[in-house]
C-alpha positions, 0 to 999 in steps of 0.5 A: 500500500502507498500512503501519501501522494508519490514522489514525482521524481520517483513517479517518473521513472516507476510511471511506465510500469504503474501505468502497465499495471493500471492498464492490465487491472483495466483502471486506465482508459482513454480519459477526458482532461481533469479525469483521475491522475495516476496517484488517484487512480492507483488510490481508486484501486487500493480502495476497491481492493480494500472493500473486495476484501472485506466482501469477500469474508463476508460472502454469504456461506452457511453458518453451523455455530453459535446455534440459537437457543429457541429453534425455529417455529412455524412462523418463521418458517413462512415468512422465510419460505415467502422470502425465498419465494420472492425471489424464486416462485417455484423453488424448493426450499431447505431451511438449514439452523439458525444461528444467533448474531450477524455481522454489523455490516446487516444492521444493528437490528439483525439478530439470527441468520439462516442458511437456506438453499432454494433447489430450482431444477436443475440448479440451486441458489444458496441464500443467507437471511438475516433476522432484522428487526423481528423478521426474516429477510435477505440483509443487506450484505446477502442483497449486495452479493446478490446484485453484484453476482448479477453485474459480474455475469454481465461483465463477464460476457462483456462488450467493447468500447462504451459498453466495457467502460459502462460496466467496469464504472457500474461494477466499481461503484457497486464495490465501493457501495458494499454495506458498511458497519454503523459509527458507534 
């Protein structure tokens, strides 16, 4: 990581292979005057590659511990059902336990979360809900993963020229919109 803006005399001589760099990791592109210097695009970077980090460790994934005291009940049982459902009108659904806590990324209100897997033949979708305020719903940090998944297929498939651009805007700007913990 680089803290502070760059030596200009060391600049000069790294520029070509920071500019290298940049260019394969796809954050330099033919840019109006007054668009980001280098400096400001490698800080760009190192703050996408800090908010990628923090979702990646909080990518959805079953949980086993620490088990909630109180199983679950019918009700809840609906209204987790209805979430899935929501999403996913004919799936079948396999509601996994539930366990207490969840990170502050879902809100001070989430108590429990579940892992649940809606089976749509013939694939299935594995989903973290998250208990907020009382009620049984994809959180936050399950709600971005799942737009970002669906940003990344169409990145994936691509385009050229405005189209790239357009993508790799929208797929950064999501990034950087990752759920943050409230200020205490």
């Amino acid at each position: 990581m680089h803290a502070g803006p760059l030596n200009t005399r060391r600049a000069n001589s790294k520029t070509p292979r920071v500019l290298a760099l940049l260019t394969t990791l796809g954050l330099v592109v033919a840019l109006p005057a007054g668009a980001l210097s280098i400096e400001e695009r490698i800080q760009q970077y190192e703050r996408l590659q800090a908010k990628a980090q923090v979702a990646q460790q909080l990518r959805p994934q079953r949980r086993e511990t620490p088990l909630r005291e109180e199983n679950i009940h019918d009700g809840e049982v609906q209204q987790i059902e209805s979430q899935v459902r929501a999403l996913l009108p004919e799936a079948i659904v396999n509601i996994g336990p539930v366990v207490s806590g969840c990170p502050c990324e879902d809100g001070a209100n989430c108590t429990d979360q579940i892992w649940v897997v809606a089976e749509t033949p013939p694939s299935s979708l594995g989903l973290l809900l998250s208990r907020i305020g009382g009620y049984w719903t994809v959180g936050p940090v399950q709600a971005w993963w799942l737009e970002h998944l669906s940003i990344e297929q169409a990145y994936q498939k691509g385009g050229d020229g405005n189209r790239a651009l357009e993508l790799r805007k929208r797929r950064d700007e999501h990034l950087l919109a990752f759920p943050e913990c409230a200020a205490p």
